[in-house]
NUKOL-741835 format. One record per residue: x, y, z of N, C-alpha, C, O in turn; residue in one letter. Coordinates in steps of 0.02 Angstrom, whole numbers, plus 32768, in hexadecimal, padded with zeros to 4 digits. Atoms other than C-alpha are relative to their C-alpha. Layout:
N
XYZXYZXYZXYZa;...
END
This chain:
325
80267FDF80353D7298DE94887FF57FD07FC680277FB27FB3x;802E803480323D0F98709405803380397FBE803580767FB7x;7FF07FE6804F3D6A989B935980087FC27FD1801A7F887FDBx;8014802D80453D47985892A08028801B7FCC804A804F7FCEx;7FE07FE180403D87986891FB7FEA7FE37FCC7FE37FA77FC6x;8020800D803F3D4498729155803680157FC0803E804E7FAAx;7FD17FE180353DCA986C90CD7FFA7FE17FC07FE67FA67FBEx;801A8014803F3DB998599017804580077FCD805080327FA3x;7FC6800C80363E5E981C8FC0801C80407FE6801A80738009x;7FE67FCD801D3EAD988E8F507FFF800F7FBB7FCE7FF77F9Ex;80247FE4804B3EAD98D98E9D80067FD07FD980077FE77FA0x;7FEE803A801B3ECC98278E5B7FB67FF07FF27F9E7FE77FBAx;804E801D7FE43E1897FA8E987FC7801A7FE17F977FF67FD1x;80397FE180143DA9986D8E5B800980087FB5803A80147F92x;800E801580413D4798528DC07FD180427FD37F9580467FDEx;801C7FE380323D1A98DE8D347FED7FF87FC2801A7FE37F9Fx;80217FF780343CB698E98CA97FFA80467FD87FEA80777FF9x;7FF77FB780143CC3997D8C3B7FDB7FD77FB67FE97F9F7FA0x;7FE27FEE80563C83999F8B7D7FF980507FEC7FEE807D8014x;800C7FB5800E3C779A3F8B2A7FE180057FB57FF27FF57F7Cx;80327FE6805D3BEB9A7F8AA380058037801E7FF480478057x;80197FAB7FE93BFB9B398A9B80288017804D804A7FF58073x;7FEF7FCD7FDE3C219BC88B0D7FE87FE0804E7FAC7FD58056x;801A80077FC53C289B918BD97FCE803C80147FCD80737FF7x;80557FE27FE83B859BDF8C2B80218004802C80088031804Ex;7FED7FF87FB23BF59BD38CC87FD28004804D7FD380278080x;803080217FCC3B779B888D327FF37FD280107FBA7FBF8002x;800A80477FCC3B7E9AF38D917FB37FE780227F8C80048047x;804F80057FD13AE29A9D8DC8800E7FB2801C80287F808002x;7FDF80387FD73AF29A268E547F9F7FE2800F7F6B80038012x;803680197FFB3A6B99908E707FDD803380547FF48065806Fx;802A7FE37FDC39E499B88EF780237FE7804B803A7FAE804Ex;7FD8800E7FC83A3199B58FAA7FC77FF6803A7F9A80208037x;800E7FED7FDE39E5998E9038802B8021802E80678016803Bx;7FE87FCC7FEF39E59A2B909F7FFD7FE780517FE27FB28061x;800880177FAA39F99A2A91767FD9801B80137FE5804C8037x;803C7FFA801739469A3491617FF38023806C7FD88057807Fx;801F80177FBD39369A0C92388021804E80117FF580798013x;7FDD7FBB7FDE39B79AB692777FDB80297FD37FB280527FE7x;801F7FA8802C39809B2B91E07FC3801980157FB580568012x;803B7FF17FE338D19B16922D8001801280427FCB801B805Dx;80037FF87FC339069B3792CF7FDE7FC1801F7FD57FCD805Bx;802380207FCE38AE9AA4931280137FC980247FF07F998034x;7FEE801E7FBA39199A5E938B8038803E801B805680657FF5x;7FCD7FCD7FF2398A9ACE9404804A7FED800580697FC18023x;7FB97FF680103A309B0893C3803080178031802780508046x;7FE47FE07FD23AB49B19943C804A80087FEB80707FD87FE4x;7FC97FFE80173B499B679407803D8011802E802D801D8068x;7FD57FEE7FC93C089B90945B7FFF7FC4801D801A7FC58054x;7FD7803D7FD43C1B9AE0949380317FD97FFA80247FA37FE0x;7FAB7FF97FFC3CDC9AC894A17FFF7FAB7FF1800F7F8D7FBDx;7FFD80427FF23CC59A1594E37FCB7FCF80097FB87FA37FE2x;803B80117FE73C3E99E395447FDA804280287FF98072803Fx;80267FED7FE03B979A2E958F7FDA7FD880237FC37FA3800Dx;802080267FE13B4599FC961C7FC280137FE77FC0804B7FCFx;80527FED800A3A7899FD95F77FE97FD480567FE27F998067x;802B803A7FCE3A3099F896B37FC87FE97FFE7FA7800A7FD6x;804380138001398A999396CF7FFA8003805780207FF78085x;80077FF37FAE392D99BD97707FBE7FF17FED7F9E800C7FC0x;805280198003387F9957978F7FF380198063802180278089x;803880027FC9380B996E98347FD07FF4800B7FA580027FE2x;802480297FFB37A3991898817FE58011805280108013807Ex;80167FF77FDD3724993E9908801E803E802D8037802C8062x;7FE67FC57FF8375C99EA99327FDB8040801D7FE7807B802Bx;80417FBB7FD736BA9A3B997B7FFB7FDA804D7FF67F9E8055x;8013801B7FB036A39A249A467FC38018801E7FA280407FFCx;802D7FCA7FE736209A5D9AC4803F80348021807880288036x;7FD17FCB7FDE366A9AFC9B0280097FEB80477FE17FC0805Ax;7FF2800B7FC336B59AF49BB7803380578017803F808A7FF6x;7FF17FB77FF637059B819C1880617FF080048087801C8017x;7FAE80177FFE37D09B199C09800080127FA67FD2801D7F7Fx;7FF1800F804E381D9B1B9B59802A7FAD8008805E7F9F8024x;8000804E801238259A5C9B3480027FE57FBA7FD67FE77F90x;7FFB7FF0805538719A319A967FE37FAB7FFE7FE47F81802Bx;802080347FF5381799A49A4B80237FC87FC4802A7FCA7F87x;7FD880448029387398F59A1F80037FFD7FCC7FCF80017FACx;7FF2800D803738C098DD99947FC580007FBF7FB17FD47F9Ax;803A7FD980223838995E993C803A80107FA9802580047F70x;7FE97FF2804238B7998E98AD804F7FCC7FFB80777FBE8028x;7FC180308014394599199848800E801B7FD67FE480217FAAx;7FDE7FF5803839CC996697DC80267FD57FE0804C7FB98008x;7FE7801B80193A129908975E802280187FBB801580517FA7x;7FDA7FDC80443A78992996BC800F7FDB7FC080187F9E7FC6x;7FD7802280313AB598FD960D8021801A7FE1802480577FE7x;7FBC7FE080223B30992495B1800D7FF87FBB801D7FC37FA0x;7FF17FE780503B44997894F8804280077FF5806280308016x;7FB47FF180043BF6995E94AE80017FDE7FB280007FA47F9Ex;8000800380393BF89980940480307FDF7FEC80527FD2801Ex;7FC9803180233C7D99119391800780307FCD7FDD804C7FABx;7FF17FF0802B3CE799579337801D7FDA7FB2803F7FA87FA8x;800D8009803D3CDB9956927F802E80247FC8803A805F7FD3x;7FDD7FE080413D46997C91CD7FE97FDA7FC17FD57FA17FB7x;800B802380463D309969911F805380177FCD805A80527FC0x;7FCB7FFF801E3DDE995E90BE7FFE7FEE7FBF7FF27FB17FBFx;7FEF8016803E3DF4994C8FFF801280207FD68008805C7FE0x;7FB97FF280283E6A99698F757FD880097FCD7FA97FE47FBFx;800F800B804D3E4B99AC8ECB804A80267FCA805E805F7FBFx;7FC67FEA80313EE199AA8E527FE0801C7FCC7FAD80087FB0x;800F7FD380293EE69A3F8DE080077FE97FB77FED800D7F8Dx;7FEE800C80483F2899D68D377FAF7FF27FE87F9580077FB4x;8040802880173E7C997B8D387FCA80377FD27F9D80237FACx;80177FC1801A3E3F9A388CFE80137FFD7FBF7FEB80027F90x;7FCB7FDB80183ED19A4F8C9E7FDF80057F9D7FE780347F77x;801B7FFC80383E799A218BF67FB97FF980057F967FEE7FD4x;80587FFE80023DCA9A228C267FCF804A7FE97FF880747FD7x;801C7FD2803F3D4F9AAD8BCD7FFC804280407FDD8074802Fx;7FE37FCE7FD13D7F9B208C7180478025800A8057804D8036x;7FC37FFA7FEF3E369B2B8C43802780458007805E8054801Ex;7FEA7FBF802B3E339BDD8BFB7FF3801C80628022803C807Bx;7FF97FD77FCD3DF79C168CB780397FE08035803C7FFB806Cx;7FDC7FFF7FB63E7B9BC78D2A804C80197FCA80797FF27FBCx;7FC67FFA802B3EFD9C278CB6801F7FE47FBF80047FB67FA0x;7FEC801480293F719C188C38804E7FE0801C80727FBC7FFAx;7FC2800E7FE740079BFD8CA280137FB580097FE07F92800Cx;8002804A7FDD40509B498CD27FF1800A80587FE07FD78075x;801A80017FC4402C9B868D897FCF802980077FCB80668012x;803E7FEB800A3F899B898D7B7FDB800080377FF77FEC806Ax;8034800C7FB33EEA9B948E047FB77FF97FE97F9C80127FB7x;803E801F80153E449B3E8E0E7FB8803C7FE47FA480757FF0x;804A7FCD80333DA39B788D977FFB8024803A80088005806Dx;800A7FD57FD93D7C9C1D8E017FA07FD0800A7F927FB68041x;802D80187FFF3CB89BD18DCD7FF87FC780267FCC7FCD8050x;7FE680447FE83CE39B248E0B8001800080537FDD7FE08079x;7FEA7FE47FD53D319B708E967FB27FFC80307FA37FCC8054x;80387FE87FE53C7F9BC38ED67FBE7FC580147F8A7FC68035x;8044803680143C1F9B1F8EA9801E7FEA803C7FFC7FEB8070x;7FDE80387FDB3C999ABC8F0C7FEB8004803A7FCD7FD48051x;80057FE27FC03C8A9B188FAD7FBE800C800D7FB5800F804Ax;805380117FE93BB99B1E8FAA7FEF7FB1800C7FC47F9E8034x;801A8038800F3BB49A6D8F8180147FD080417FF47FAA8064x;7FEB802F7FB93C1E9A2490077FE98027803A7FE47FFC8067x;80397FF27FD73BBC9A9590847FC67FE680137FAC7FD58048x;804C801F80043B209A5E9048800C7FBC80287FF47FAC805Fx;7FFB80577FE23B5E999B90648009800380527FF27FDA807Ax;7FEC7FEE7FB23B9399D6910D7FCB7FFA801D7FBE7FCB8043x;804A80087FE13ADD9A0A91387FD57FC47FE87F997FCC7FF6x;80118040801C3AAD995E90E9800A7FE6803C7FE47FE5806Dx;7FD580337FC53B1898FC91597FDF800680447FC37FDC8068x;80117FDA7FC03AF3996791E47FAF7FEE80157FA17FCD8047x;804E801F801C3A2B994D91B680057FBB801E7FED7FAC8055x;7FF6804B7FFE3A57989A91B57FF47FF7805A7FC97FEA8085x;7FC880297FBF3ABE987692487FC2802E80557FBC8015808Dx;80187FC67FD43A57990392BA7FCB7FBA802B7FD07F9E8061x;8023804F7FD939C6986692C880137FCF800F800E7FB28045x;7FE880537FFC3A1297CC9299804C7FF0800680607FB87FF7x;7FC7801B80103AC597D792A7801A7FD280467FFE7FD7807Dx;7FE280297FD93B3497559306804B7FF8801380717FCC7FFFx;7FBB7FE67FEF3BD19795935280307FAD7FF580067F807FF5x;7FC6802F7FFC3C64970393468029800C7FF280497FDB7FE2x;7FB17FE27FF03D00976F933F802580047FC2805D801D7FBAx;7FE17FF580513D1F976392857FD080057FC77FEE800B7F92x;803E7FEC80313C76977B92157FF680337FEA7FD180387FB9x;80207FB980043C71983992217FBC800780237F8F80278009x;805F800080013BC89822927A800480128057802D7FF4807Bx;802480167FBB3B859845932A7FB57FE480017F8B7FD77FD6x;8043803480003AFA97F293887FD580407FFD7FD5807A8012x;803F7FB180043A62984A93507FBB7FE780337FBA7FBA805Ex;802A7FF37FC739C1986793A87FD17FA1800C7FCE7F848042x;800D80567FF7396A9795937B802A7FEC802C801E7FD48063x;7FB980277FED3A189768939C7FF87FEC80597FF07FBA807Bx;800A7FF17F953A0E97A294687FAE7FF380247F9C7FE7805Dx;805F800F7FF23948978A94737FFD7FBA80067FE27F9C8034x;800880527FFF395C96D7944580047FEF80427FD87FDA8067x;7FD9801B7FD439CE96B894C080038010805A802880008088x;800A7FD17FB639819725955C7FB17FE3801B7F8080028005x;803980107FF738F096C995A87FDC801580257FB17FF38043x;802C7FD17FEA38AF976895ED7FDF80157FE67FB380397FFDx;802C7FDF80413869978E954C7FC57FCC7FFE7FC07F928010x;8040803D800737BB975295207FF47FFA7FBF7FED801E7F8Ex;800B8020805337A596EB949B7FBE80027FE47F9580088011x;804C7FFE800F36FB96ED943680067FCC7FDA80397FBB7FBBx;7FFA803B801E36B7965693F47FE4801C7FA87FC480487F8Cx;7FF57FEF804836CB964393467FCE7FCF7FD97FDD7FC87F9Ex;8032804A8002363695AB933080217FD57FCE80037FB27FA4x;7FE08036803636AE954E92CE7FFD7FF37FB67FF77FC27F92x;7FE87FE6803A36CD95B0923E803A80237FF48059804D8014x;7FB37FF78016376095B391C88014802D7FED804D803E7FFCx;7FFA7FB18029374F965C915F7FB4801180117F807FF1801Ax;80247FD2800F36FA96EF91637FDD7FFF7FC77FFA7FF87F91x;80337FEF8036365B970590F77FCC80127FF47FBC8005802Ex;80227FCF800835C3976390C47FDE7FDB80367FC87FF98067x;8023800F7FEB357796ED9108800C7FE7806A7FDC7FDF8090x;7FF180047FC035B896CD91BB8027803E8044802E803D8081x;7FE67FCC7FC9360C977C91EC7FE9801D8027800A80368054x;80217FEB7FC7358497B792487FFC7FE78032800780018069x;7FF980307FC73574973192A78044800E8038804780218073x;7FB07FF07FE13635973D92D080038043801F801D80368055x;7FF87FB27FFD363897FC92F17FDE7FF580347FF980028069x;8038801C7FB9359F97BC936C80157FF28044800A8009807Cx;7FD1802F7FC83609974893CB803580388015803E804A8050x;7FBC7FDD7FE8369D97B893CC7FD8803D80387FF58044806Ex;80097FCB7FE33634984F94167FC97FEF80507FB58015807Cx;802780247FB935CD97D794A18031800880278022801A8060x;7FE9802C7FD2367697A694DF80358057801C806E80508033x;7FDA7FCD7FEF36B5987095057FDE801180477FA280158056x;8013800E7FAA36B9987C95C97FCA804C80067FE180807FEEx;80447FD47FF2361598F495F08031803880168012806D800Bx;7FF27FB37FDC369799899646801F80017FC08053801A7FD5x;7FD57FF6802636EE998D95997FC980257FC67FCF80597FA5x;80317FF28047364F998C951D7FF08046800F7FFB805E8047x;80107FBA7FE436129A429510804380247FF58032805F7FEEx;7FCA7FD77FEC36C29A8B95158007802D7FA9800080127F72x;80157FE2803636C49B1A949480477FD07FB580387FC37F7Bx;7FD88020801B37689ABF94497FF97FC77FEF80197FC07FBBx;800E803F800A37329A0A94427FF67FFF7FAE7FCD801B7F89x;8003800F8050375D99CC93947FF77FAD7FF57FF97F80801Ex;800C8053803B373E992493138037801A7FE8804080557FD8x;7FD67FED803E37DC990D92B97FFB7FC37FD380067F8B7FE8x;800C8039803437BF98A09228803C7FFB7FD0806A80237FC7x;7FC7800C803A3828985191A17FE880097FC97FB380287FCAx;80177FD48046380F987490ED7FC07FCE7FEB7F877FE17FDAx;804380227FFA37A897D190E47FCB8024801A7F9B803A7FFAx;80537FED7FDF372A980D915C7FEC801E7FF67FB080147FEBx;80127FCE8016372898B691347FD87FEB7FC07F9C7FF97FBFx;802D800F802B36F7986B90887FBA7FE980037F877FFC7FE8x;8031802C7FF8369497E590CF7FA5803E801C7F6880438015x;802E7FBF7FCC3631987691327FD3802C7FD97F9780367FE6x;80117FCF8045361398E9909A7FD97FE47FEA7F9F7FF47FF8x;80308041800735C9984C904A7FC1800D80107F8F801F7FF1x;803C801E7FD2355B982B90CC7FC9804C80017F8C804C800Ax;802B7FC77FEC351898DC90D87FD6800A7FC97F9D80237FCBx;802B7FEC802E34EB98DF902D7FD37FDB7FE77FC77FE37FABx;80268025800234749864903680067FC77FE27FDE7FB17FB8x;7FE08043802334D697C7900D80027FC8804180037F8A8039x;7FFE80247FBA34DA978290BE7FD37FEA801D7F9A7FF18007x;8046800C7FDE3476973791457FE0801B80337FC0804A801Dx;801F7FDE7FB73430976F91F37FC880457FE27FC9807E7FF9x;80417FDB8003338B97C2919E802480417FEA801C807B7FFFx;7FCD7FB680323402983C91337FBD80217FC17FB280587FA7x;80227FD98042337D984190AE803080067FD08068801F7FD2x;7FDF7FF5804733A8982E8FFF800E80407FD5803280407FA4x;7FDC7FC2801833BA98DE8FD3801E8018801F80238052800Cx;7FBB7FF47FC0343B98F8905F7FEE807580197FCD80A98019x;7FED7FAD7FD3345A99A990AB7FDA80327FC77FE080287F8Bx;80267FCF800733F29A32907F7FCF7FE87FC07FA880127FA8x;803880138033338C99C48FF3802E80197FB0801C802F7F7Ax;7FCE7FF58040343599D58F88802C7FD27FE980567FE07FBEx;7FDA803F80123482992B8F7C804880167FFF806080428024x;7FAC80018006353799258F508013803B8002804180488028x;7FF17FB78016353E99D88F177FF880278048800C80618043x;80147FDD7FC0350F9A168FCF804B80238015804D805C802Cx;7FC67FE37FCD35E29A25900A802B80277FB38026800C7F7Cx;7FDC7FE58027364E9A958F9D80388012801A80548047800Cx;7FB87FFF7FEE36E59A7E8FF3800B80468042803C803E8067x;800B7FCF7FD936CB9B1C90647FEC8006803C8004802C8066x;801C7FFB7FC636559AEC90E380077FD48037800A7F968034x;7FEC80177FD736749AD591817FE77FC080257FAA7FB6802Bx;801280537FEA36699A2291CD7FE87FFF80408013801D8060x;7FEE80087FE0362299FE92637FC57FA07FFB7FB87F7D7FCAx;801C802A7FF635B7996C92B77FE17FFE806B7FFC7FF280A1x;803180097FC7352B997293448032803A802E804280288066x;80047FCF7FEF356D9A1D936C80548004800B806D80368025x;7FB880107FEB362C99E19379801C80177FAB7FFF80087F77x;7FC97FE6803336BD9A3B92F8801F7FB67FDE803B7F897FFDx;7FCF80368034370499BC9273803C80117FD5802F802D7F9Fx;7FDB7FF57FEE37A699CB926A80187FDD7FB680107FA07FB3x;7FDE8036803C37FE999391A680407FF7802880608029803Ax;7FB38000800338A2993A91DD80147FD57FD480097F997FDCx;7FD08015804238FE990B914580227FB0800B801E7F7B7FECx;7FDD803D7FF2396D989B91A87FF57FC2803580187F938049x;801180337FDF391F983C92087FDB7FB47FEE7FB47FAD7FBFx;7FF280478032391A977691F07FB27FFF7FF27F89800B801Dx;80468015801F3877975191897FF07FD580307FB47FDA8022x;801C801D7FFF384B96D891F17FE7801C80617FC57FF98086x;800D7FE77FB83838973892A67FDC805D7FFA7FEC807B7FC7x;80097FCA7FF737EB97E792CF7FF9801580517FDB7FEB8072x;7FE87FDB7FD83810985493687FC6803B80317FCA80738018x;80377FC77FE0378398C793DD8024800E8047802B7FE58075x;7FEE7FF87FD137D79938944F7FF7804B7FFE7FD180647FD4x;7FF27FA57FEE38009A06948E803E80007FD080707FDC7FD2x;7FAC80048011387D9A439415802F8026804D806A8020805Ax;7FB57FEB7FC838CC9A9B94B880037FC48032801B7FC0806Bx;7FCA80447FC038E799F09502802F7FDB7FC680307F9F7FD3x;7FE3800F8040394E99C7945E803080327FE68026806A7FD1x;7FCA7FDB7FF239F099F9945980267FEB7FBA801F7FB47F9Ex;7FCA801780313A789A0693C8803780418008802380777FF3x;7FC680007FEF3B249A4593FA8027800C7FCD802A7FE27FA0x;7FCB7FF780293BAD9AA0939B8038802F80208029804C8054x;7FF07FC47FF23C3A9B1493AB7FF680387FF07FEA80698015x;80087FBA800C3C2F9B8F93467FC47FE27FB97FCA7FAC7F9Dx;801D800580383BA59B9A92BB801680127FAB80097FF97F74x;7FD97FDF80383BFB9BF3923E802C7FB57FDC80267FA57FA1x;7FD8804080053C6F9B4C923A7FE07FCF7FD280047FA67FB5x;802B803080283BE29AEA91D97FF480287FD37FBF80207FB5x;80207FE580553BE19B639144804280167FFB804580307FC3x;7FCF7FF2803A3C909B8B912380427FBE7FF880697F9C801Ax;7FD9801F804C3CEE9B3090AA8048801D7FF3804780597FE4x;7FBC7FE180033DB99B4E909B80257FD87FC6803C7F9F7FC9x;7FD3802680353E0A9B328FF18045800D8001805180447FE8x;7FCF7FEF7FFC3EB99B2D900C80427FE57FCC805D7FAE7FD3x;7FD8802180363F359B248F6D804F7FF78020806180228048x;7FDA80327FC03FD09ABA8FBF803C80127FB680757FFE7FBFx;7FCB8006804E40389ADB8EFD802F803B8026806B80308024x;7FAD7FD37FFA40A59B7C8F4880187FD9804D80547FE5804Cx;7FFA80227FE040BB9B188FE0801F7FB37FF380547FA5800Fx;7FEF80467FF740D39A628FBE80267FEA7FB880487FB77FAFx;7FE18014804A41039A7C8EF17FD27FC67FD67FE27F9E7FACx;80138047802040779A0C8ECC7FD580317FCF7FE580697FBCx;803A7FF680233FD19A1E8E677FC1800A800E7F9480087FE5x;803C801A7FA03F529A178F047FCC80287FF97FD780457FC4x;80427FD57FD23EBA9A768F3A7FEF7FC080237FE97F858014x;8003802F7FB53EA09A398FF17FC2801D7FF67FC680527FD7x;80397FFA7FF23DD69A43900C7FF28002805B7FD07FCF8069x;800D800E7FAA3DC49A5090E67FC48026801B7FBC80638020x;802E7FE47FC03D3C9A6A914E80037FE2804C800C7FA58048x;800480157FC23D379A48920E7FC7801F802D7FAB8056802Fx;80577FDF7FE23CA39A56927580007FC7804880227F958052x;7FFC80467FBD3C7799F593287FA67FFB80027F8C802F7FEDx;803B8002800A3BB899BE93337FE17FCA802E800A7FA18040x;8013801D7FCD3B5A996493A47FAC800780267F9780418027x;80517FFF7FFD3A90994193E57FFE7FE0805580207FAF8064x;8010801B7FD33A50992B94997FC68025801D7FB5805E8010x;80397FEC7FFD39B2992894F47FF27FFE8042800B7FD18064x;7FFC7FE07FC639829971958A7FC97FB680567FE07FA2808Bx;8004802B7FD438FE98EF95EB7FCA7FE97FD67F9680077FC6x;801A801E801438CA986195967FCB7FE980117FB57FCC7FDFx;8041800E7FEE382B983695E67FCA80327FED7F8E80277FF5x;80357FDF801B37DB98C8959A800F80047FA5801280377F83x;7FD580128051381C987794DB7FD07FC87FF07FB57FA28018x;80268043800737C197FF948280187FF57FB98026801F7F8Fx;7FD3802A80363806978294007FDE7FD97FF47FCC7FB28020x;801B8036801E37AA971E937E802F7FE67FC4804980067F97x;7FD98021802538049691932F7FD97FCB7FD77FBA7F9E7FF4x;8033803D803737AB9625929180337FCE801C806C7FD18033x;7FF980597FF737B7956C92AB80447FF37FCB805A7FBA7FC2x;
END
């Protein structure tokens, strides 16, 4: 079993800032997170209850129609099963927050008056969204690009195994470095030439783009780009045409925002040939603060989450992978 660990010192380590003008508002506001943009959309399939491993079979065929005859004659090596295998890695997040570091900060009045005291109840609530959120960050992350090596916290994400599977078809990229208004059509072009003819058509067939392209794309629509876009872009509204709402696609294909995927590659496949692997779901949203002071006599709040996570894809020859120069 693949296991990692993510641990973050102890209440020594961590750095606060406090001042106080006036009456706490008791509201925490945490920077902007990215969210696990790729699962919340549903758009790859979630498979949950996996202990260890799952097999994903692949079964191709090939010449499978005969002339009729009056024998039953099965015909040569007409169907090949093959398989791969989803085995999520397990994952924790561990870290310490000593209660003194409170002890005079402009929260002191809520963790009591006692010397055995317990963390801001407010604090508390923040704490446990925030390291969630990072969770679905990570998770975001690692889902495309991560690179399992047994101590990072990371598995291999969906690039990761595409790279490295030369069943997948690559689209040429004409020997460009980034995404831009001016070349994503082109690219999006290439990527959707090189999707094998029994795949195109499929009501699922997605574009998953990176935040570049997605930008680059937007751009281009609003009449900033090239390939005969016209300078007043989409509906004769220039820039102002996307308001964040509408739905993406391209030459009749779903566009897909993925957050985490590496700027410099994008992805055209079925989300149900696109697999991501857990045990339990619930496991990636809760958060366990455990105060360790009637126990250990210290000063502690233990922070733990554990979760197992993991991405695999069903048959790479109907996958296609564009990689910039």
């Amino acid at each position: 079993m693949k296991k990692t660990n993510l641990y973050a010192g102890n209440g020594s380590v961590n750095t606060f800032t406090s001042t106080y003008a006036g009456e706490f508002a008791g509201k925490y506001i945490a920077a902007a997170l990215l969210s696990g943009k790729t699962l919340n959309d549903g758009a790859v399939t979630i498979k949950p209850n996996v202990k260890y491993k799952e097999v994903i079979k692949k079964i191709a065929s090939t010449g499978i129609v005969a002339n009729a005859s009056c024998d039953f004659t099965e015909t040569a090596d007409a169907l090949t099963l093959t398989e791969r295998i989803l085995e999520p890695t397990e994952l924790q997040v561990n870290l310490v927050l000593c209660k003194a570091d409170f002890r005079k900060d402009w929260e002191a009045v809520q963790m009591g008056y006692s010397a055995y005291d317990n963390l801001p109840p407010a604090f508390s609530d923040f704490l446990i969204g925030h390291v969630a959120s990072k969770v679905a960050e990570k998770t975001e992350q690692d889902l495309w690009a991560g690179v399992y090596d047994g101590s990072n916290g990371q598995f291999d994400g969906f690039t990761t195994l595409m790279s490295a599977d030369a069943d997948v078809n690559d689209a040429s990229n004409g020997g460009e470095t980034a995404f831009t208004s001016a070349n994503i059509v082109t690219l999006l072009g290439n990527a959707v030439d090189s999707v094998p003819s029994a795949v195109y058509g499929k009501e699922d067939l997605t574009i998953y783009l990176p935040t570049v392209a997605i930008q680059a794309y937007i751009r281009a629509l609003g009449g900033f780009g090239a390939s005969g876009l016209g300078a007043a872009g989409t509906n004769d509204q220039g820039s102002q045409w996307y308001n964040m709402g509408n739905a993406l696609a391209f030459e009749g294909i779903k566009i897909q925002h993925a957050p985490g995927m590496p700027s410099d590659h994008l992805v055209v496949g079925e989300a149900s040939n696109l697999f991501f692997g857990t045990g339990l779901m619930s496991d990636h949203t809760e958060v366990k603060l455990v105060d360790t002071s009637e126990i250990l006599g210290d000063q502690n709040v233990r922070i733990i989450m554990r979760y197992t996570a993991g991405v695999q894809y069903g048959i790479g020859s109907d996958l296609v992978l564009l990689t910039l120069a």
